[in-house]
N, C-alpha and C positions, 0 to 999 in steps of 0.2 A: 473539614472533617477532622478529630481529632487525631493526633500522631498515635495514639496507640491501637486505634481501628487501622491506621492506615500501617501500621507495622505487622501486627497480627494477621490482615491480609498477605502481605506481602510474604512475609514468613509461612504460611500457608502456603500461598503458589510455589514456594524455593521447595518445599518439603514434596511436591504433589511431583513437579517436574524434577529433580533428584531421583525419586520413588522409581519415579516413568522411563529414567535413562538406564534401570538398573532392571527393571522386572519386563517379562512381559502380561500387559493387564488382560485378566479374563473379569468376567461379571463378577466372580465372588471375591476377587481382589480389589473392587472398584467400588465395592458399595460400604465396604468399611471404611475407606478414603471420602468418600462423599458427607456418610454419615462425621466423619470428625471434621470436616469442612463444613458443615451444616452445625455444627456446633460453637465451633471456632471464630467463626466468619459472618455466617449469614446470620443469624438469632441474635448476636449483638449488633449486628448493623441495620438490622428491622427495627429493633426496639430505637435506635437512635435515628433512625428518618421517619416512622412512625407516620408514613403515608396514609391517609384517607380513604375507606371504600371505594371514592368518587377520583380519588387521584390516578388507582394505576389501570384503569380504561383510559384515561385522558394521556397518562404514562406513552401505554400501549398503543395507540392512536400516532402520537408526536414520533413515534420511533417509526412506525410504518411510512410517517410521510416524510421522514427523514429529516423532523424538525430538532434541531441538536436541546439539550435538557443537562441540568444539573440539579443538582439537591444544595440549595443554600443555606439548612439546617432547622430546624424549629417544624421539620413536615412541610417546609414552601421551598415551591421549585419554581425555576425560571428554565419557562421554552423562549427557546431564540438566542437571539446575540442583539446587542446596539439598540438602537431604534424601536427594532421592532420587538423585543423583549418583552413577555409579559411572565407576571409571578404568578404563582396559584398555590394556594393554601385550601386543598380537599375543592368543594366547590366554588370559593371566592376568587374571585380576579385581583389585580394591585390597585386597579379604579375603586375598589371597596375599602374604606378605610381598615376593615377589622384585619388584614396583615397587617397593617402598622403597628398596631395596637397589641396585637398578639406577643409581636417580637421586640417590643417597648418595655411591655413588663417581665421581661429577663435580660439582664445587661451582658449576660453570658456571650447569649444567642445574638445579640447585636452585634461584639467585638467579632464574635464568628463572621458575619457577614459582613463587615467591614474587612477584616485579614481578607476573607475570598475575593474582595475587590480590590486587594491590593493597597485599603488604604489601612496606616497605624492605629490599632486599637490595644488597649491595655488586656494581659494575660486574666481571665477572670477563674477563677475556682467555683464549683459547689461546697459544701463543707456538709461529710457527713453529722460531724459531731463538733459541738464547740471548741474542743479542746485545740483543733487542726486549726485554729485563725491564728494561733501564733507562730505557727511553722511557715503558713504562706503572708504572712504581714510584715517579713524583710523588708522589700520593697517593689517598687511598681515595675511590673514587666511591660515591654511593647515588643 
């Protein structure tokens, strides 16, 4: 996940539990807090898992039977650990070629799931605008 989702979360929960050691919450003090954590938080990190119709029943299933999940970026998750690990990408499995293929043609999305596995991938950027290729063309990050 990138560091600035995971900052903005976290700085959220500090501001939420701060809030909560000082006040005490009733309902019309708790839905303005919700509502700027639903903005903050959640709506940017929808948009960057971008789960599947068919993903969060499957989601919702793997949690009930206490099969552990993560989001390994590009909308594909991996239920399990080791061995028994499989990916899913909305309704494909990692036996279907098309995750590979998906997360091939973005190099971005690769290095992401290489860093989650621990192993060295190089820092990649989007580039809104052409101009931003000479800022990040220093040199190569791992």
């Amino acid at each position: 996940m990138p560091l600035k989702y995971v900052i903005g979360a976290h700085q959220s929960a500090l501001t939420l539990v701060h809030w909560a050691t000082k006040h005490y919450p009733t309902q019309s003090d708790i839905e303005p807090l919700l509502r700027n954590l639903e903005t903050i938080v959640v709506i940017p990190l929808r948009a960057l898992f971008s789960p599947g119709v068919s993903t969060m029943p499957i989601l919702r299933e793997a949690f009930k039977q206490d099969i552990p999940f993560r989001h390994l970026g590009a909308g594909v998750f991996q239920l399990g650990w080791g061995r028994q690990a499989r990916r899913l990408d909305r309704s494909a499995l990692d036996v279907d070629s098309s995750i590979g293929g998906k997360i091939a043609q973005r190099k971005d999305w690769t290095a992401q799931m290489f860093r989650s596995a621990g192993l060295p991938a190089p820092q990649h950027s989007v580039l809104a605008v052409v101009t931003q290729r000479a800022n990040l063309a220093v040199r190569p990050r791992f």
